[in-house]
C-alpha positions as CSV (number, residue, x, y, z in Angstrom):
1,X,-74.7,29.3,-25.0
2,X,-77.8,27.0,-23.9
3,X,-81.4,28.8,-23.7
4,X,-81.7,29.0,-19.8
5,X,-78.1,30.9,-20.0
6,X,-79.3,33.2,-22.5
7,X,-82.7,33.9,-20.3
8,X,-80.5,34.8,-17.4
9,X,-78.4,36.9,-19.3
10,X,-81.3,38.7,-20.4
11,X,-83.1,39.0,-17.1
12,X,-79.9,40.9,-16.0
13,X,-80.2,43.5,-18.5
14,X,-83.3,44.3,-18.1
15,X,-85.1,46.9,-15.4
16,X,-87.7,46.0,-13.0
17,X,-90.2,48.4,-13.2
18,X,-93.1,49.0,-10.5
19,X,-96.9,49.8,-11.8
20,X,-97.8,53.8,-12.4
21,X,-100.2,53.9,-9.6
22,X,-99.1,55.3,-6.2
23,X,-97.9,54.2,-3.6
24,X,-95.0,52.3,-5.8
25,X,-94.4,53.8,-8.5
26,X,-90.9,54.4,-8.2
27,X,-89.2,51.6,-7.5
28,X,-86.6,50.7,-10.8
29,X,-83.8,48.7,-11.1
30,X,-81.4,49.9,-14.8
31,X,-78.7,47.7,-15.9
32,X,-76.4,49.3,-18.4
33,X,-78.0,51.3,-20.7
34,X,-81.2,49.0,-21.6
35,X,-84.5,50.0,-19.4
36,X,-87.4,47.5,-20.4
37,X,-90.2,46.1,-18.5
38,X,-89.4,42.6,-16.2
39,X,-92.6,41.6,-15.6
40,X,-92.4,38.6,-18.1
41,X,-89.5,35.6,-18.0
42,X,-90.7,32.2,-19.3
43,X,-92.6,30.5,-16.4
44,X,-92.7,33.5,-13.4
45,X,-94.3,37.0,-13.4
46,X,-92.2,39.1,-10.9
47,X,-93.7,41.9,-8.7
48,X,-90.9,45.2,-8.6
49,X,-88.1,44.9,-6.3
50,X,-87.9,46.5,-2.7
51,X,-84.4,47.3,-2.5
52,X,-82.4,47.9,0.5
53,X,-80.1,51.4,-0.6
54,X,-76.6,51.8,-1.0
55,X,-75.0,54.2,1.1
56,X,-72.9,57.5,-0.2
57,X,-69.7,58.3,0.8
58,X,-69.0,61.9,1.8
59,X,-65.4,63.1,0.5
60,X,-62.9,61.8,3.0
61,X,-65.4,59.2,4.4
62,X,-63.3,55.7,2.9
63,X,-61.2,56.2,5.9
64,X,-63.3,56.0,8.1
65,X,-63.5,53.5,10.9
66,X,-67.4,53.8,10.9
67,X,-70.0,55.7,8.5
68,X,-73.5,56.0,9.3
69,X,-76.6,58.4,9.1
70,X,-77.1,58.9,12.5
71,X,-76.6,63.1,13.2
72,X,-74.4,62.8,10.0
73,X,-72.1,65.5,10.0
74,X,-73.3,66.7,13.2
75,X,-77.1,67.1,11.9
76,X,-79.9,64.7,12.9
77,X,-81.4,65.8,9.7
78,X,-84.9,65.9,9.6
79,X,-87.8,64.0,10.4
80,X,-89.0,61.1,7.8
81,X,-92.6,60.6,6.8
82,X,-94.9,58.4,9.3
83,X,-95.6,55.0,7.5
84,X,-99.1,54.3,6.7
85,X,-101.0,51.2,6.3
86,X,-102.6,50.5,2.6
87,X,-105.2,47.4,3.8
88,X,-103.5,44.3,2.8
89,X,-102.2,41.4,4.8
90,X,-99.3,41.1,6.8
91,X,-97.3,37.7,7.2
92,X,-98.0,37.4,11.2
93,X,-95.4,34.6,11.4
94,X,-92.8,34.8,9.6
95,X,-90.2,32.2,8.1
96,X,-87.3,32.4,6.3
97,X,-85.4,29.8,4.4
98,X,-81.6,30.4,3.3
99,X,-80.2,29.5,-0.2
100,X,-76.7,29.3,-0.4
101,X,-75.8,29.2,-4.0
102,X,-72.2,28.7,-4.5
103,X,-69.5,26.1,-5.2
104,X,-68.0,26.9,-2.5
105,X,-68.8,27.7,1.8
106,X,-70.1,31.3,1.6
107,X,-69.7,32.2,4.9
108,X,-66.7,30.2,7.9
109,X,-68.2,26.8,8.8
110,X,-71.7,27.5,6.8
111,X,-73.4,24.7,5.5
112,X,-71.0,21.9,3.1
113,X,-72.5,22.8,-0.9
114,X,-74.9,20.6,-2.0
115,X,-76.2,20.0,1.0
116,X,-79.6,20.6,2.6
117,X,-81.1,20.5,6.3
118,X,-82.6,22.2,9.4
119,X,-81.8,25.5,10.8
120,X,-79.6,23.9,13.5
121,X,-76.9,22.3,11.0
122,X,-76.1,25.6,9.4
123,X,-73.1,26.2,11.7
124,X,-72.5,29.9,10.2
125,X,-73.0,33.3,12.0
126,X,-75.5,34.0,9.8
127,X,-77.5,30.7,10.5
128,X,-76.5,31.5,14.6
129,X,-78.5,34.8,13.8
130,X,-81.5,33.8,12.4
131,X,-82.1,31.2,14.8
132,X,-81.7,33.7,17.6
133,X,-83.6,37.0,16.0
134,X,-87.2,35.4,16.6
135,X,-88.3,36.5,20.1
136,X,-85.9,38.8,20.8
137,X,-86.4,42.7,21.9
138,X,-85.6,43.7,18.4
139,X,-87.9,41.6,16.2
140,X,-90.3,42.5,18.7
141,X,-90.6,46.0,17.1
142,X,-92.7,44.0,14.0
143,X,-95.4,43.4,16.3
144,X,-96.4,47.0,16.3
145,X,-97.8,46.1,12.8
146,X,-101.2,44.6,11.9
147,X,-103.2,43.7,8.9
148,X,-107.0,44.8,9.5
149,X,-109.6,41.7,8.6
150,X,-113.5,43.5,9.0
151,X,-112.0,45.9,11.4
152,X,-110.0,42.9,13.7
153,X,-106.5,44.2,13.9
154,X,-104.1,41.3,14.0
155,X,-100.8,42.0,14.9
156,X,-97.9,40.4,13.8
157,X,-96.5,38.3,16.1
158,X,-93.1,37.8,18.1
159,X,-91.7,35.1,15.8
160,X,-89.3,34.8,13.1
161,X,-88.2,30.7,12.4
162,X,-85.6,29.9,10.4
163,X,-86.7,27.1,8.7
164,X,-83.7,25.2,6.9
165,X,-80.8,25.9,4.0
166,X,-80.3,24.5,1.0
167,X,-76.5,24.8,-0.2
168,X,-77.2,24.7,-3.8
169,X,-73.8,23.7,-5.7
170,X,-75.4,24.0,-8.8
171,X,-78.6,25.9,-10.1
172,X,-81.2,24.8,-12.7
173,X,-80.7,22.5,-15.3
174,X,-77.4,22.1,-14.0
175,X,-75.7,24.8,-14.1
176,X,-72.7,25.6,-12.3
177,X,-73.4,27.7,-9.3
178,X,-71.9,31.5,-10.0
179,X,-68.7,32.6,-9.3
180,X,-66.7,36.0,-9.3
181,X,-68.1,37.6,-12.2
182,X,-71.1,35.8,-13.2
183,X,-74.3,38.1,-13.0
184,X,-77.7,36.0,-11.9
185,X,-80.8,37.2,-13.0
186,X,-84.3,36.8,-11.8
187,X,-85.5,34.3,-13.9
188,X,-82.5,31.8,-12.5
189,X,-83.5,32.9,-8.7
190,X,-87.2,31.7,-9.4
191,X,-85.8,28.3,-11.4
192,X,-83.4,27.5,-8.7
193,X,-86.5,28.0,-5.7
194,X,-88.3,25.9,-8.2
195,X,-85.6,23.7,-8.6
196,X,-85.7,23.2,-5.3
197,X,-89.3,23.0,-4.5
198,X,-89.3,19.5,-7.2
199,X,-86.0,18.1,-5.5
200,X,-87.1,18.2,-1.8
201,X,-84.7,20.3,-0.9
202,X,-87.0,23.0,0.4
203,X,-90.8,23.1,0.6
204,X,-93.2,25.7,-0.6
205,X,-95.1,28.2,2.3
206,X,-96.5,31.4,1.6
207,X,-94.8,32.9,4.7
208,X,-91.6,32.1,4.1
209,X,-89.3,33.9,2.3
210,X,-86.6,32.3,-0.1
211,X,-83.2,34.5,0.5
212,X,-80.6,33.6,-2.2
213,X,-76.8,34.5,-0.8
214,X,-74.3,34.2,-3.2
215,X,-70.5,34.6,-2.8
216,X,-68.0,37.9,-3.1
217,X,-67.7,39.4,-6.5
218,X,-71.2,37.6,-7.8
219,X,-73.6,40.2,-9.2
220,X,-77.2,39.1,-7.8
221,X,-79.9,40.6,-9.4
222,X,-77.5,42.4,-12.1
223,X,-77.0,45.6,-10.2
224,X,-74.7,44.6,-7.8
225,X,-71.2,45.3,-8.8
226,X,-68.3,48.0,-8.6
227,X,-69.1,50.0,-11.3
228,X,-73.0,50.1,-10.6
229,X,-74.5,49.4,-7.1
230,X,-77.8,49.9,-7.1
231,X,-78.9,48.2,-4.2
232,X,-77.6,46.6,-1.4
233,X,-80.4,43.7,-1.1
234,X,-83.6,43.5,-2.0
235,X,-87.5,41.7,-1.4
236,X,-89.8,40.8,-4.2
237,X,-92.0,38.0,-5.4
238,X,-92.8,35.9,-8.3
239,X,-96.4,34.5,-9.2
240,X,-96.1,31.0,-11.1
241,X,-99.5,31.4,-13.1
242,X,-100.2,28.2,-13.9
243,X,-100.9,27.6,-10.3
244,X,-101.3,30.9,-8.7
245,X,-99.1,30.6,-6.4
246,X,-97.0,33.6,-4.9
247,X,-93.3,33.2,-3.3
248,X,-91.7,35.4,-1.5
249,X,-88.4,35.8,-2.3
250,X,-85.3,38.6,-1.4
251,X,-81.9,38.6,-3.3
252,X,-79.1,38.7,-0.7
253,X,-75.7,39.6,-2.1
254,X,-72.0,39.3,-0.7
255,X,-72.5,43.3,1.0
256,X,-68.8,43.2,2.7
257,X,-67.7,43.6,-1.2
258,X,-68.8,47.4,-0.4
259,X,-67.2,48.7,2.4
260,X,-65.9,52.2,3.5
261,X,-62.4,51.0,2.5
262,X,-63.3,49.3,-0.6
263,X,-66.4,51.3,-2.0
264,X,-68.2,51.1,-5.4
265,X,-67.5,53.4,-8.2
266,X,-70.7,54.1,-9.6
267,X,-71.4,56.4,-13.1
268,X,-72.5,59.2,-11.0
269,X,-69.3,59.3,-9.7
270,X,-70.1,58.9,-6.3
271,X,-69.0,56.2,-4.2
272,X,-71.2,53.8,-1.7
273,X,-70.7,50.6,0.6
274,X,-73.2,48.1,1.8
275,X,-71.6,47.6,5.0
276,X,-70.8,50.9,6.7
277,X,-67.1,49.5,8.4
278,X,-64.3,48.0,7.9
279,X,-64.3,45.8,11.0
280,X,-66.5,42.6,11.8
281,X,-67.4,42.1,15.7
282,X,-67.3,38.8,15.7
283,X,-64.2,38.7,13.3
284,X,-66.3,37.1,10.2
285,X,-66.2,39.6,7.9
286,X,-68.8,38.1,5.3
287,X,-71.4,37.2,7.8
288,X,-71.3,40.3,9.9
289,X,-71.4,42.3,6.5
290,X,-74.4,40.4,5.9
291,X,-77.0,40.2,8.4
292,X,-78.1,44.2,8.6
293,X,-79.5,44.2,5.5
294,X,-80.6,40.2,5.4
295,X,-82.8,41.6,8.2
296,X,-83.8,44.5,6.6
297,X,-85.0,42.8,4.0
298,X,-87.5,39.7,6.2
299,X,-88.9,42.5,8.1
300,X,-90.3,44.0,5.5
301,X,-91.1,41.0,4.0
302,X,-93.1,40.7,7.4
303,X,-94.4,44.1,7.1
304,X,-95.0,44.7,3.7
305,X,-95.2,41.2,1.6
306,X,-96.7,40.9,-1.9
307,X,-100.3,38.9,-1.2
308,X,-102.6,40.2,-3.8
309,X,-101.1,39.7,-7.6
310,X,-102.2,42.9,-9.3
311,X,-101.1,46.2,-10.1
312,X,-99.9,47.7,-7.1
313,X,-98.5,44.0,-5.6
314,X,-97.8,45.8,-2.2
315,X,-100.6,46.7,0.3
316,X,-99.1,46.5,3.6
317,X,-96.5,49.1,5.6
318,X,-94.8,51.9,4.1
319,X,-94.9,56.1,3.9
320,X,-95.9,58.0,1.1
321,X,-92.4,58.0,-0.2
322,X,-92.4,54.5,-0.7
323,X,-89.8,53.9,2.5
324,X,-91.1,50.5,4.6
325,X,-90.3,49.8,7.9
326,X,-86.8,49.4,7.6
327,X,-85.8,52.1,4.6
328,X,-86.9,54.3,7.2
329,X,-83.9,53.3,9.8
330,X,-81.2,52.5,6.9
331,X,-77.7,52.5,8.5
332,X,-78.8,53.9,11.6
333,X,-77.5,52.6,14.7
334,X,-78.6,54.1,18.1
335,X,-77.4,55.1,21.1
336,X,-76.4,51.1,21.4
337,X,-73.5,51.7,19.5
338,X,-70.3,50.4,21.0
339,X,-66.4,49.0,20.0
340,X,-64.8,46.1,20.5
341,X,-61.5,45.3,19.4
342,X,-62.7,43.6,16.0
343,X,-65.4,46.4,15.0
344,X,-68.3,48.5,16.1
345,X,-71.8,46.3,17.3
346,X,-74.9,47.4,18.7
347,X,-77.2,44.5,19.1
348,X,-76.7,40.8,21.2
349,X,-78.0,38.4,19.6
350,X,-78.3,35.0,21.5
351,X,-75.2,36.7,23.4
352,X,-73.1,37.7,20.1
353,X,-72.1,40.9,19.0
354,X,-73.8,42.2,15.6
355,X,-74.5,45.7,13.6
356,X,-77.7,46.2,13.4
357,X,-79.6,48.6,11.6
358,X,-82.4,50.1,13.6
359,X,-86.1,49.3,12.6
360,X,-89.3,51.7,13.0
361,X,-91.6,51.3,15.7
362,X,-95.2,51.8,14.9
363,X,-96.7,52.6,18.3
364,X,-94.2,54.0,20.8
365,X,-92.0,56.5,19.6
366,X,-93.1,56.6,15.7
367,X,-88.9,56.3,15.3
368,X,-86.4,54.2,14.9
369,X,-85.5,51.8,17.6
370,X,-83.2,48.8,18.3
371,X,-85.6,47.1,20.2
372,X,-88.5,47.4,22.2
């Protein structure tokens, strides 16, 4: 077993482990029965993870044709926390740049592996969405956010641009890119972005954020699989010392392994999905799995990013529970919500039919809206 295989082996087994002073403290990642602290892999530093949650299944709930939060079991439950700002910055324009890291098409007619290009050749739904999100009525609830510079409050703007993909077929020092089974740790996220950075293939900026997707049955992040789903996806960054530089970067598993009909069967001995039906509205079941929570996790990127590398990493958007922006709305759906024969959708996006978690506005309704 080479070194860089061992390091990634490692990095799975290890927890992630945010600072002890508020606002977040709380956010930990275990992996088996070993809890030790991540903030150290051979070139990187990580900040802790932002993970998007996992959603329990009530007793009878796997046959269901759509689970959600919204007035769950005929209670709206009660109201969550206003978010609060904590005085950092906000990314006002944000980018986002897709990895696909597999041997194989991750998602129907997504980019060919090993290749690498602009937004408009990744012919996938979830390259259709991202170029469509920025502008639209429902990324426009981000611009109710702001960073405050001596008392100027700028807002975040209108704007998300999907930059480009990279279809890695391989990861660093050659690896072969994961398959069913093979757990990828943090350190081999940051190598492959690195990787990437030296080859061309992508191009540093500190407002874009580097989403890894990987394929079914690969456990991203090592707490992604059926006997312990932790998370769903999740945002972070890593600080390369050497040359202070911060990248924002989100780990973006295959969700539709988790759904209502196929849930995980965690120690606690409850079960949870990532993607709350069984349908898909366009008919792709992978990429209409995916994009709820690859949205979740760039607007709080947006929101909430890591700017300032000390102990508490995040100063931007979130309530005193440590829920940002979109933890706030997780798998709820509005009054949007609507069939067609191939599943339930909510949102048009450049004239397609998606599932969309809801975001929280800031200004109008201090709620959850799908767009404003």
């Amino acid at each position: 077993m080479n070194r860089l295989r061992s390091l990634s082996l490692l990095a799975a087994a290890l927890s992630f482990v945010a600072c002890a002073e508020d606002p977040t403290g709380t956010h930990q990642l275990t992996v088996g029965a070993v809890a030790k602290d991540a903030n150290l892999a051979p070139r990187f530093q990580f900040a802790p993870i932002h993970k998007s949650e996992p959603l329990a299944l009530a007793a009878g709930e796997e046959q269901s044709a759509l689970v959600t939060r919204d007035a769950r079991d005929g209670a709206a439950g009660p109201n969550p926390a206003n978010i609060l700002y904590w005085g950092g910055d906000v990314i006002r324009d944000q980018k986002q740049v897709a990895i696909y890291y597999s041997g194989d098409r991750i998602y129907t007619n997504g980019p060919r592996p090993g290749s690498a290009g602009a937004a408009s050749r990744d012919g996938s739904l979830v390259g259709y969405f991202l170029r469509n999100i920025g502008g639209s009525a429902y990324w426009n609830i981000n611009s109710t956010y702001y960073q405050n510079h001596g008392g100027n409050l700028e807002y975040i703007n209108n704007t998300m641009t999907y930059s480009g993909f990279w279809a890695a077929n391989s990861g660093p020092d050659k690896l072969s890119a994961p398959v069913a089974g093979d757990v990828v740790g943090m350190d081999r996220m940051a190598m492959l972005i690195e990787e990437g950075f030296q080859s061309g293939a992508i191009t540093y900026d500190p407002n874009t954020l580097y989403q890894i997707f990987t394929g079914p049955g690969v456990n991203l992040g090592g707490g992604f699989s059926r006997t312990n789903l932790q998370y769903c996806a999740w945002h972070s960054a890593y600080l390369v010392p050497e040359e202070g530089r911060i990248v924002q970067f989100s780990a973006m598993p295959y969700d539709a392994d988790f759904t209502p009909a196929h849930p995980s069967n965690n120690p606690d001995g409850n079960h949870y999905i990532c993607v709350p039906q069984n349908g898909a509205p366009n008919g792709d079941v992978g990429a209409d799995g995916t994009v709820s929570a690859m949205i979740h996790e760039i607007e709080e990127t947006a929101t909430d990013p890591v700017k300032v590398w000390d102990k508490k990493f995040f100063y931007g958007w979130y309530d005193v529970n440590f829920g940002e922006n979109a933890d706030k709305c997780a798998y709820h759906y509005g009054s949007t919500l609507t069939r067609n024969k191939l599943g339930y959708w909510n949102l048009s996006v450049g004239g397609k039919p998606f599932l969309v978690q809801m975001n929280w506005d800031n200004v109008k309704i201090q709620g959850c809206l799908i767009g404003r």
